[in-house]
C-alpha positions in Angstrom: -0.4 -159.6 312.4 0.0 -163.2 311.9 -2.4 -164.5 309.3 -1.2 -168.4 309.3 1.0 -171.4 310.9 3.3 -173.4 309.3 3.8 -176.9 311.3 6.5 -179.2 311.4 5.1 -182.2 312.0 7.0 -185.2 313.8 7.6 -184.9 317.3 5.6 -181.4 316.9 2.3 -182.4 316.0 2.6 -186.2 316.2 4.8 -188.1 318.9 6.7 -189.8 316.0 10.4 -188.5 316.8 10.6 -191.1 319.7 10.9 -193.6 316.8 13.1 -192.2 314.5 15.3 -191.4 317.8 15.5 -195.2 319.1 15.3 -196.8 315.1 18.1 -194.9 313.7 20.0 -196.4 316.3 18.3 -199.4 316.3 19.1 -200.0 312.6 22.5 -198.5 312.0 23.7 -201.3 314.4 22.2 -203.9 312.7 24.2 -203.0 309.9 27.6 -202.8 312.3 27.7 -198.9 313.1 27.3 -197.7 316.5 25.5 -195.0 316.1 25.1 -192.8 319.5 22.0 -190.5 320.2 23.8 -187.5 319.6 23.8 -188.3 315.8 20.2 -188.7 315.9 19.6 -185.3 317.5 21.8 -183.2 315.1 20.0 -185.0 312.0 16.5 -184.4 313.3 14.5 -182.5 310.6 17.3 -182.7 308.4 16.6 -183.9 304.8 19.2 -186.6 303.2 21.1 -184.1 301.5 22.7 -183.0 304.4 22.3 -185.9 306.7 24.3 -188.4 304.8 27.2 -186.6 304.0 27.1 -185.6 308.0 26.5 -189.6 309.3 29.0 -190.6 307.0 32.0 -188.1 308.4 31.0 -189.1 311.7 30.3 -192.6 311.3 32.8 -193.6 308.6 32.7 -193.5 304.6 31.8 -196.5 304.1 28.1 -196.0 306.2 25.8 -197.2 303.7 23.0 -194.4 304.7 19.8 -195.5 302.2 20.0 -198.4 303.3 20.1 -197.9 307.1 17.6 -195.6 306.9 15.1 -197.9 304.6 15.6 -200.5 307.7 14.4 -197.5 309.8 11.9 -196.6 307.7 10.7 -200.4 308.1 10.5 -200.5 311.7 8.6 -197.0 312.0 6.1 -198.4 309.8 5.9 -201.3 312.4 5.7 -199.5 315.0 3.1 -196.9 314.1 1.1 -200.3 313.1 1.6 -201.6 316.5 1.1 -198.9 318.5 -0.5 -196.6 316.6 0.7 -192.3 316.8 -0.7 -189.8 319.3 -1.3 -186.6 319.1 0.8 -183.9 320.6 -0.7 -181.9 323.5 -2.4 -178.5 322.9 -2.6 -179.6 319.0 -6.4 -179.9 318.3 -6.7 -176.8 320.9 -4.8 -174.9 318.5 -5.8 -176.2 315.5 -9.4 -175.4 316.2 -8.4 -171.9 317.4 -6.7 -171.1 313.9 -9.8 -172.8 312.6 -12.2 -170.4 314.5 -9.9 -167.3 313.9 -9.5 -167.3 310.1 -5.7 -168.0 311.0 -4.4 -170.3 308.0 -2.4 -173.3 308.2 0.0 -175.3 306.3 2.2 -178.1 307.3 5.9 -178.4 306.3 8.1 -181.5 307.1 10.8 -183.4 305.9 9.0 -186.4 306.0 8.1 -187.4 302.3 4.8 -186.1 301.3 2.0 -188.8 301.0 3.6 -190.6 304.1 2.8 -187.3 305.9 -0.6 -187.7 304.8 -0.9 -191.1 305.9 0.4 -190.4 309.4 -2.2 -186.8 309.4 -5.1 -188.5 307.7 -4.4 -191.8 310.5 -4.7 -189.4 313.3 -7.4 -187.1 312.1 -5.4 -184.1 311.8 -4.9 -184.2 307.7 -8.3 -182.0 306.9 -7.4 -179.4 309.4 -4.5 -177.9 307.1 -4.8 -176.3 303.5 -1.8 -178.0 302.2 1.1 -180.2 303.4 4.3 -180.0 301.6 6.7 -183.0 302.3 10.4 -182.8 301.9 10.3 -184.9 298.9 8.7 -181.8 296.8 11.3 -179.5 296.9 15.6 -179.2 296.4 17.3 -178.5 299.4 15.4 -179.3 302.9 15.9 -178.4 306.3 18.2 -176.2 307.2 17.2 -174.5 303.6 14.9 -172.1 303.9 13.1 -173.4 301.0 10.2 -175.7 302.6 9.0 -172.5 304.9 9.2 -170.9 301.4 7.4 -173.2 299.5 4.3 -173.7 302.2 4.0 -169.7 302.8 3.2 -169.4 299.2 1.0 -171.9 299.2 -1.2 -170.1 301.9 -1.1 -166.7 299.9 0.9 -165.5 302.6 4.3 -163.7 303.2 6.9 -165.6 305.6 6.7 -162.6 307.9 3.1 -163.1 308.4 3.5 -166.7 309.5 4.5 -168.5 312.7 6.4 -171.1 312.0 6.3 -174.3 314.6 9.2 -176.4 315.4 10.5 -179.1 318.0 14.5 -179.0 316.4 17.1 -176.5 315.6 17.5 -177.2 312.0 13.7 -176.5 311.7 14.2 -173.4 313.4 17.6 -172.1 311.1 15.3 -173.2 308.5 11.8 -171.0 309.2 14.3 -168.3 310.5 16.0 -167.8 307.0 12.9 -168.2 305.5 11.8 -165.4 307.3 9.3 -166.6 309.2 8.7 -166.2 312.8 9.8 -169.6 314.5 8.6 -170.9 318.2 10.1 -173.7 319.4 7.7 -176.3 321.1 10.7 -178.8 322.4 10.2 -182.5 322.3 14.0 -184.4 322.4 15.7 -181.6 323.8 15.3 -177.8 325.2 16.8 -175.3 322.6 20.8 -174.1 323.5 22.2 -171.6 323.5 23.3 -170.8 320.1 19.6 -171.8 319.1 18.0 -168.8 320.9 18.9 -165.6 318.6 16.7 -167.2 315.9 13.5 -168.1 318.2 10.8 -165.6 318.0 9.7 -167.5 320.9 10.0 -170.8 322.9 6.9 -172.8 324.5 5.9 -175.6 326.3 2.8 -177.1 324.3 1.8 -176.5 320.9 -1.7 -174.6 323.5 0.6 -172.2 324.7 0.6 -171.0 321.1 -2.9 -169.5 321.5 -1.2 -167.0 323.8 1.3 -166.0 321.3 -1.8 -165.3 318.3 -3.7 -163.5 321.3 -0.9 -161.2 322.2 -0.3 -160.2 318.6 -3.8 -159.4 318.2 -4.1 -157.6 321.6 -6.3 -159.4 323.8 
């Protein structure tokens, strides 16, 4: 029986990962690196740790990573100012079904914790989850199992009783060693191949999730 959701959160519950896709680019070649969109994709969800050392192999040593991505960091910020975040499809529908079901939910991204508040609180999603654990609060982030961890204990709740919601593959590796039961919503891009062995099941809006919590419950 599943007895909570653990949410990713950009491009899975906020349409943020369209900025991170065109400002990584967007900033690395301000600094002189041409960085292509297939970097973007294979860092999505990915926490520094593993990103940098990965940008830097494929960009070149000498790709100064903090300070690229502060530059990014900077033109999200002015962007969400200017033209504000939406809401995913399906998410309030879902939300309000775990709400109305006793199903429990948490939020787990990679984004740093009080900026994930911000961007929740700003859209009117933030009191609608009982925690929200940001990649800055734990070691190693996605792929690591440890954020799925980390938010399944602080629902009370075993991994293997959680769904665990994600629009990338790292987020998926990541729920899936935690032991959790990952669906992939896709935003960027449709899961491959190799992705599919780990997906407890793939769907097109965050609503079709209700279908998923009915089935296990046997309506």
């Amino acid at each position: 029986m599943i007895k909570g959701i653990i949410f990713d959160m950009d491009g899975l519950l906020i349409d943020t990962e369209k900025y991170y896709f065109k400002y990584w680019i967007e900033s690395a070649e301000k600094f002189g690196f041409s960085m292509k969109p297939r970097h973007v994709l294979a860092i999505r969800s990915l926490s520094s740790k593993y990103a940098e050392p990965y940008l830097k192999k494929a960009l070149g040593e000498d790709f100064d990573y903090h300070a690229v991505r502060e530059r990014r960091r900077e033109l999200i910020h002015d962007a969400i100012e200017r033209y504000g975040i939406n809401i995913k499809p399906g998410a309030i529908e879902l939300l309000e079904f775990c709400k109305n079901n006793g199903i429990l939910t948490s939020v787990a991204t990679a984004t740093a914790t009080e900026n994930a508040k911000l961007h929740l609180e700003k859209v009117g999603l933030f009191h609608m989850f009982s925690e929200v654990v940001g990649g800055d609060s734990i070691e190693n982030g996605k792929p690591a199992p440890d954020i799925y961890l980390k938010a399944a204990k602080a629902l009370g709740l075993d991994t293997m009783s959680c769904l665990a919601l994600e629009d990338s593959p790292n987020g998926i590796i990541s729920a899936f060693s935690a032991g959790c039961k990952p669906v992939m919503i896709p935003d960027l891009t449709e899961p491959e191949e190799m992705l599919k062995p780990f997906l407890y099941d793939c769907v097109p809006t965050l609503a079709h999730v209700i279908d998923i919590l009915k089935k296990e419950r046997g309506e």
